[in-house]
C-alpha positions in Angstrom: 12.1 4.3 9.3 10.3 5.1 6.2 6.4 3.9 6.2 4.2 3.8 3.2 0.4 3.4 4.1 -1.3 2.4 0.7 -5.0 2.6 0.7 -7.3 1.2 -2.1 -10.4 0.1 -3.1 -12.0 -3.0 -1.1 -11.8 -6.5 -2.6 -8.4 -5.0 -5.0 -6.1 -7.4 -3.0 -7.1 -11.0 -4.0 -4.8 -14.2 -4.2 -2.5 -13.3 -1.6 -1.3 -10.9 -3.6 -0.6 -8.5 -0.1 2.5 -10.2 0.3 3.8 -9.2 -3.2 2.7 -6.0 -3.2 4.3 -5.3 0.5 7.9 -7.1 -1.1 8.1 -4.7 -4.4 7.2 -1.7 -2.5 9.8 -2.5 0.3 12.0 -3.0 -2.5 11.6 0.1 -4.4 12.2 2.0 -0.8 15.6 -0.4 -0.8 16.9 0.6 -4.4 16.1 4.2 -3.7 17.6 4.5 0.3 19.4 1.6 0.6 19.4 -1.4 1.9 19.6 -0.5 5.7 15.9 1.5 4.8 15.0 -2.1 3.9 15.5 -3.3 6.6 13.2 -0.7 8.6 10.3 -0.1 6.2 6.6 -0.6 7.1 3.8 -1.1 4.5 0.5 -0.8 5.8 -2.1 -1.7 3.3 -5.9 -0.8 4.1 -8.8 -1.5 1.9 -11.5 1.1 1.9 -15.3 0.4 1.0 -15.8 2.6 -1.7 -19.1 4.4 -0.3 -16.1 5.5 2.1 -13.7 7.2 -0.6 -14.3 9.9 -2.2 -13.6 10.9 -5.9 -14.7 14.6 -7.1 -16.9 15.1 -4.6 -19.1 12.2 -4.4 -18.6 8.7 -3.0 -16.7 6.4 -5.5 -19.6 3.8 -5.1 
């Protein structure tokens, strides 16, 4: 069961735009694996506050 666990920036999804991305990325996993991977893929999407994430050493905030 493949899972991709995407993590980004707070406030990046917006206009229910969660649903899209979760569809193209299960798609991608489809065209790659195969249809049956499809069928058993989990996408886990987190935002994370940016005081929280780090970029080159310091807080992206």
């Amino acid at each position: 069961m493949p899972l991709i666990d995407v993590k980004l920036y707070e406030g990046r999804l917006k206009d229910g735009n969660e649903e899209k991305l979760i569809a193209e990325l299960t798609e991608a996993v489809g065209r790659v694996l195969g249809d049956t991977a499809r069928e058993q893929t989990w996408v886990v999407l987190q935002e994370v506050p940016p005081a929280r994430w780090g970029i080159a050493g310091r807080p992206g905030a």
